[in-house]
N, C-alpha and C positions, 0 to 999 in steps of 0.2 A: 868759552867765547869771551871775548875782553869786550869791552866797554867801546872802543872804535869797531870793530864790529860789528856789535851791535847796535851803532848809530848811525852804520850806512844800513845794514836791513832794512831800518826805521827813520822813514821819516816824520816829522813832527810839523804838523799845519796847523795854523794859531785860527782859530774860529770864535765866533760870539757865544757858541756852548762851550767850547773850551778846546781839549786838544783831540783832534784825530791822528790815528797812524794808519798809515798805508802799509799793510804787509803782502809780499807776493807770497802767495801759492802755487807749489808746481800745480799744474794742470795734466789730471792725470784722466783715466778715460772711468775709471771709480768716481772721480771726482765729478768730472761730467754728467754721468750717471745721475748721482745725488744730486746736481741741481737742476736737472731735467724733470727727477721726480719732485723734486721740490721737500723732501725728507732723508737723511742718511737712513739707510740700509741698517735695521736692529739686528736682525740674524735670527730671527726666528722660527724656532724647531716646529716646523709646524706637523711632522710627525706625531713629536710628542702632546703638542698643542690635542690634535685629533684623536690620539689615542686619550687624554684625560678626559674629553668630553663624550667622549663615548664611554669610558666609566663612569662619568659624571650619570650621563643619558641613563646608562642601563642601572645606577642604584635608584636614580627617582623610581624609575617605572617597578621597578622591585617593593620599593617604599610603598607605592599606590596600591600595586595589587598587597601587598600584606595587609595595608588600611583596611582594603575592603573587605577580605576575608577576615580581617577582625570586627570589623564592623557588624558582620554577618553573622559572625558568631554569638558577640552580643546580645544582637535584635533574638536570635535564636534561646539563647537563653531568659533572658526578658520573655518572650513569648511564651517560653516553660511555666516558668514562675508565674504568671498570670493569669495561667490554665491551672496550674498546681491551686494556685488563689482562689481562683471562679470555682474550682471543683469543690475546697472547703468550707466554701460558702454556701454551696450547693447543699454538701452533706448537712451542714446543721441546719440548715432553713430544713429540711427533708424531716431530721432528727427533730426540732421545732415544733412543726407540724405532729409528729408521729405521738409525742409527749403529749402534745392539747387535745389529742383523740381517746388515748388513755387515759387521762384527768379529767373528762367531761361528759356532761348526759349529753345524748342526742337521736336522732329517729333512725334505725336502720329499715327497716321496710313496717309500715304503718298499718298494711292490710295484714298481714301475717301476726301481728304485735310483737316483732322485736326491735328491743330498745338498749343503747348504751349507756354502759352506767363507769362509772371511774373505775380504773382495776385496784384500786383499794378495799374500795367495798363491795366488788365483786370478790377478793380473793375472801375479806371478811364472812360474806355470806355464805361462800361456799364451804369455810372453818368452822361454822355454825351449825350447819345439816350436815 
């Protein structure tokens, strides 16, 4: 394209912002289209659009149920361990106890007269006679 040419394409109007050009555009019925909708036309796959968010969709919901049967698992094992816990607490309070009854006097039945004495010196006196 030369340079006359391109000066009738174009014209040049002198304004107070500076210079405008007039350019024609065919008018085509795409053309029309576009500015009925007020945006050109992107061309969007919206197949593909629907197809990724339905991958998208179904790895969330995947993601959540794993969470929660991790979650579950968890609280499940946490809840072992605290039972495992409680129980050895249990045992030596039990074993505790069972130890202060062995190493101490006390009254077992008062009308009958028997009495506990510590198995130390029960087994002593029993080494004696």
């Amino acid at each position: 394209m030369t340079s006359t040419e391109k000066s009738s394409e174009l014209s040049t109007q002198s304004s107070t912002g500076g210079e405008v050009y007039d350019v024609e555009i065919p008018a085509t019925e795409e053309f029309a289209a576009v500015v009925n909708h007020g945006v050109e036309d992107e061309g969007i796959n919206l197949a593909a659009v629907y197809k990724w968010s339905g991958i998208g969709v179904v790895f969330v919901i995947i993601s959540v149920v794993a969470l929660i049967y991790f979650a579950q698992y968890a609280y499940s094992n946490a809840e072992a361990n605290v039972n495992v816990t409680s129980a050895y607490y249990e045992i030596e309070k039990l074993r505790e106890e069972g130890e202060a009854i062995l190493n101490s006097y006390g009254i077992i039945d008062l009308e009958e007269g028997v009495y506990r004495i510590p198995i130390d010196e029960a087994i002593n006196k029993m080494a004696e006679e």
